[in-house]
C-alpha positions as protocol buffer text, in pm:
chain_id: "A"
residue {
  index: 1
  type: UNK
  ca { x: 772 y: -2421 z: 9217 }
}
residue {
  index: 2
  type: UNK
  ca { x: 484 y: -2581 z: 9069 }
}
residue {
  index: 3
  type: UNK
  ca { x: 499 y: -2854 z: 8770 }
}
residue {
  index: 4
  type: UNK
  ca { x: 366 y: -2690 z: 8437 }
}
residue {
  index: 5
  type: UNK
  ca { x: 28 y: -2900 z: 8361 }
}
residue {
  index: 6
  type: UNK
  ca { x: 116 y: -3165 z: 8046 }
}
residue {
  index: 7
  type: UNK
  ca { x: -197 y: -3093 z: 7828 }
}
residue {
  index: 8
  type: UNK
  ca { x: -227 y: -3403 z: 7593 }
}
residue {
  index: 9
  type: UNK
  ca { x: -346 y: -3201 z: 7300 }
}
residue {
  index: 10
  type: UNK
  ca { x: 55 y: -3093 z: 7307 }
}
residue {
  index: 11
  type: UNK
  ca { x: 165 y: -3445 z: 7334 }
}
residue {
  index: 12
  type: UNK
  ca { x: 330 y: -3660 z: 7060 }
}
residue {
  index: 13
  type: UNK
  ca { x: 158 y: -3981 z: 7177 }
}
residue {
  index: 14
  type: UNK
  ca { x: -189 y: -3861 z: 7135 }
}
residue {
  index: 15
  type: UNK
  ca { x: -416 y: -4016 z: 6859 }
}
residue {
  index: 16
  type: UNK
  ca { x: -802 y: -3952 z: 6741 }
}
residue {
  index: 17
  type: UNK
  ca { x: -972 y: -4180 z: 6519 }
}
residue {
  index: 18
  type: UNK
  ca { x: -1003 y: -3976 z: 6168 }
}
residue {
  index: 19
  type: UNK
  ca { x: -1343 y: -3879 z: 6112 }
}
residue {
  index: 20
  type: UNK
  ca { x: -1449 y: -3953 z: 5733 }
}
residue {
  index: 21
  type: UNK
  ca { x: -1786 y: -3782 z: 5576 }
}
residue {
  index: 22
  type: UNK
  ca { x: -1860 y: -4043 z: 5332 }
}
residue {
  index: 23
  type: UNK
  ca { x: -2155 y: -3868 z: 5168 }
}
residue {
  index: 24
  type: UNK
  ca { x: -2138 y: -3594 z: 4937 }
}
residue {
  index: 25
  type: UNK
  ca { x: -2406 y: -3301 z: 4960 }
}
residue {
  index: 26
  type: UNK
  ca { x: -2467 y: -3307 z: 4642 }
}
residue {
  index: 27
  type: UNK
  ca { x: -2590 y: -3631 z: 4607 }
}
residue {
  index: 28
  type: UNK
  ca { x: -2790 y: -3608 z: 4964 }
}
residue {
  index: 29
  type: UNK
  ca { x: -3123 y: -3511 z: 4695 }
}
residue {
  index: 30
  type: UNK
  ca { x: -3104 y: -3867 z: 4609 }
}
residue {
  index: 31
  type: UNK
  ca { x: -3341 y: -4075 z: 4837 }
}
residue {
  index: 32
  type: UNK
  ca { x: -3147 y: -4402 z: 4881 }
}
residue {
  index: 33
  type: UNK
  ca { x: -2823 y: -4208 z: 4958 }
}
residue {
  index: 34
  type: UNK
  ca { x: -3037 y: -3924 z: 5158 }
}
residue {
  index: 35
  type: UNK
  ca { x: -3170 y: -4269 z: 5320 }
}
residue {
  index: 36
  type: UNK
  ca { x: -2820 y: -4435 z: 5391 }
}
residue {
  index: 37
  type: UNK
  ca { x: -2678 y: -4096 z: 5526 }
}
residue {
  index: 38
  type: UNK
  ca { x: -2933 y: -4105 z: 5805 }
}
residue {
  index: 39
  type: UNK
  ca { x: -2884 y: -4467 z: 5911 }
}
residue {
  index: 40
  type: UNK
  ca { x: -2515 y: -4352 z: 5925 }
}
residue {
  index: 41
  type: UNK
  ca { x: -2596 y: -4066 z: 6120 }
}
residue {
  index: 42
  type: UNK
  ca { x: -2816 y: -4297 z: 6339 }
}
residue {
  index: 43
  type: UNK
  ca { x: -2517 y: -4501 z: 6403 }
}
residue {
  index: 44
  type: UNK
  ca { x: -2268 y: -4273 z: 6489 }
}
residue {
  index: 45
  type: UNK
  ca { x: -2506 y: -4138 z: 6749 }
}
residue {
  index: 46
  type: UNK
  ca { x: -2521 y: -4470 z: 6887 }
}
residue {
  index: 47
  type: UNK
  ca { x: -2156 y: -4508 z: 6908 }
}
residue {
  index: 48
  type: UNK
  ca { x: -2092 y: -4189 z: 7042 }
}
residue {
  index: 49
  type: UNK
  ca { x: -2316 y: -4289 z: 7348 }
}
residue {
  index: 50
  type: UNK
  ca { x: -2171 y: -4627 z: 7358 }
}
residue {
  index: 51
  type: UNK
  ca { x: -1806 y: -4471 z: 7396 }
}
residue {
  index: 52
  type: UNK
  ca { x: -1964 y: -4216 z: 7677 }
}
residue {
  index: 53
  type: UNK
  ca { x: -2140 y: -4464 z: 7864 }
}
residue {
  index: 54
  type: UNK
  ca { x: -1822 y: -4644 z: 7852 }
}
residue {
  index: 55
  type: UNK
  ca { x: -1634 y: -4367 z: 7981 }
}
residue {
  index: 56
  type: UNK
  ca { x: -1833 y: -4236 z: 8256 }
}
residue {
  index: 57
  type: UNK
  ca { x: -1866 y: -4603 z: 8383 }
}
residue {
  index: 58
  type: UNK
  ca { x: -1459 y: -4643 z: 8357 }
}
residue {
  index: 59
  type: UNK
  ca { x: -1471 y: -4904 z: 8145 }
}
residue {
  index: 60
  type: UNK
  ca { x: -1252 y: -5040 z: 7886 }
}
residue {
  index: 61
  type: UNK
  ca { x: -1198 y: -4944 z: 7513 }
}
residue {
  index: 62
  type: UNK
  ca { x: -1191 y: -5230 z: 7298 }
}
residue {
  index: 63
  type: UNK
  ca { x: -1179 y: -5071 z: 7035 }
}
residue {
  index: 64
  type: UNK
  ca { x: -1040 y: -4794 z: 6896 }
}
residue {
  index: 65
  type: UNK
  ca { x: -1241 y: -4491 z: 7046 }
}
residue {
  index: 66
  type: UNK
  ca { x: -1403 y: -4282 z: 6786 }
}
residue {
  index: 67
  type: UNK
  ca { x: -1495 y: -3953 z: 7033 }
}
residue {
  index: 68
  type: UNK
  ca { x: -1264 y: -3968 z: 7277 }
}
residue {
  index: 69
  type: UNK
  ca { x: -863 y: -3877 z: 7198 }
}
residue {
  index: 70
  type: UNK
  ca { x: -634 y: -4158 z: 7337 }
}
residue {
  index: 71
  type: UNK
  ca { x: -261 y: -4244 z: 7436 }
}
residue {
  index: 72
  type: UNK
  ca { x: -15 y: -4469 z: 7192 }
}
residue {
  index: 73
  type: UNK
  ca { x: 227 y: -4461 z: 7469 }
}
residue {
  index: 74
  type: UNK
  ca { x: -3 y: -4584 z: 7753 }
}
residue {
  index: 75
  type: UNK
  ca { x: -196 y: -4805 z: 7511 }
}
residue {
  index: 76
  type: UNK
  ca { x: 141 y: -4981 z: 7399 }
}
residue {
  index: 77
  type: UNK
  ca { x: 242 y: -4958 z: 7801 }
}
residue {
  index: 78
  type: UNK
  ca { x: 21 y: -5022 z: 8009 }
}
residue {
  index: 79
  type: UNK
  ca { x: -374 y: -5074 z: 7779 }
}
residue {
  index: 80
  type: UNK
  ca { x: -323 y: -5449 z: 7792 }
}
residue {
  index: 81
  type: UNK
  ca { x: -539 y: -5681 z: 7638 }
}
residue {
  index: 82
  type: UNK
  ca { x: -860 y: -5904 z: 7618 }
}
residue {
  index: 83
  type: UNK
  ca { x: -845 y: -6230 z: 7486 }
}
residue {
  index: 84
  type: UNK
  ca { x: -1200 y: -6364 z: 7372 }
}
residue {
  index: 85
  type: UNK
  ca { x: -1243 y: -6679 z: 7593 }
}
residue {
  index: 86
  type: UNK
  ca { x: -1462 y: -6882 z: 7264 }
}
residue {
  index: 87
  type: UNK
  ca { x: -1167 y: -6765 z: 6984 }
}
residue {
  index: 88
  type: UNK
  ca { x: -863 y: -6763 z: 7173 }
}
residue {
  index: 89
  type: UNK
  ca { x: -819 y: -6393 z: 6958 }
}
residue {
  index: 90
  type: UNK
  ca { x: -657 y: -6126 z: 7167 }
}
residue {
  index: 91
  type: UNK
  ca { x: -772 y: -5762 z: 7152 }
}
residue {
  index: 92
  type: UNK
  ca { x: -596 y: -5485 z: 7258 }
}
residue {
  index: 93
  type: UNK
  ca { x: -721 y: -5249 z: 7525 }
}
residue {
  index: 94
  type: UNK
  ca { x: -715 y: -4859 z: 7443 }
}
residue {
  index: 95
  type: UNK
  ca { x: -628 y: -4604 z: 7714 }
}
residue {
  index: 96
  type: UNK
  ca { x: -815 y: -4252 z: 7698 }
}
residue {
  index: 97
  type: UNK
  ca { x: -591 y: -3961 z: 7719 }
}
residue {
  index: 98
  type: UNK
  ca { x: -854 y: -3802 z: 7986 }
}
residue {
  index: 99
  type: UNK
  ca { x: -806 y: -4088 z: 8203 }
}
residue {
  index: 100
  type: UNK
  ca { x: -442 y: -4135 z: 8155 }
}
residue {
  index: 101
  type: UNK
  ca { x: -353 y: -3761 z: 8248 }
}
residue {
  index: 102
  type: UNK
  ca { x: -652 y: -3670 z: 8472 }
}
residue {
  index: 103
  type: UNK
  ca { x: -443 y: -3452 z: 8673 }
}
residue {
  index: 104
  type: UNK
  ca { x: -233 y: -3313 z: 8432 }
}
residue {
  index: 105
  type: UNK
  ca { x: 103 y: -3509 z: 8566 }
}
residue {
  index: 106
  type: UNK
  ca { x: 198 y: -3769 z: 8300 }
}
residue {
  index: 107
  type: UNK
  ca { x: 468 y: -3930 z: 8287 }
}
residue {
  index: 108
  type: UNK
  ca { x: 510 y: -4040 z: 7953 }
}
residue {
  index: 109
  type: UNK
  ca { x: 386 y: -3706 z: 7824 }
}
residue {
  index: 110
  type: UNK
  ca { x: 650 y: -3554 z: 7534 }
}
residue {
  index: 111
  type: UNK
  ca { x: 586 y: -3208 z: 7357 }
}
residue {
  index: 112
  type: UNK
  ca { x: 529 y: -3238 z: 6987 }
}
């Protein structure tokens, strides 16, 4: 018998970072806030290739991921933590849900 695949999108554990759309169309004939809407834009590009460069290269999420859906479980379990060697300040370590159930197995997976 083969184990039924644990799809994370299912899962009680998962979390996304809520998107917010802090500009209202309306106002976007405005130039300053037409102006500020693009920088905005222009950053959340540039995030959203941070967090993908970060992914493809395996690395760690210190900070809470804004594109990519991950695990409270194996964040509180097993994420772990960073601890800035000038401030002493710990950070904790987010795990990606892709990573965490890459085959569809995991362990800590619980319907909603």
């Amino acid at each position: 018998m083969t184990a039924a695949i644990r799809i994370c999108g299912q899962c009680r554990h998962i979390r996304s970072f809520v998107q917010i759309a802090p500009f209202r169309a309306e106002l976007l004939g405005i130039p300053k806030v037409l102006e500020a809407k693009l920088k905005w834009d222009k950053e959340q590009r540039e995030l959203a290739t941070l967090e993908y460069q970060r992914f493809q290269a395996g690395a760690d999420f210190d900070f809470e991921p804004h594109n990519y859906p991950w695990c409270e479980k194996w964040t509180a379990l097993e994420g772990g933590q960073v601890i800035d060697p000038i401030t002493g300040q710990a950070t904790r370590l987010f795990v990606i849900c892709a990573r965490a159930n890459a085959r569809g197995d995991c362990p800590h997976w619980e319907r909603l």
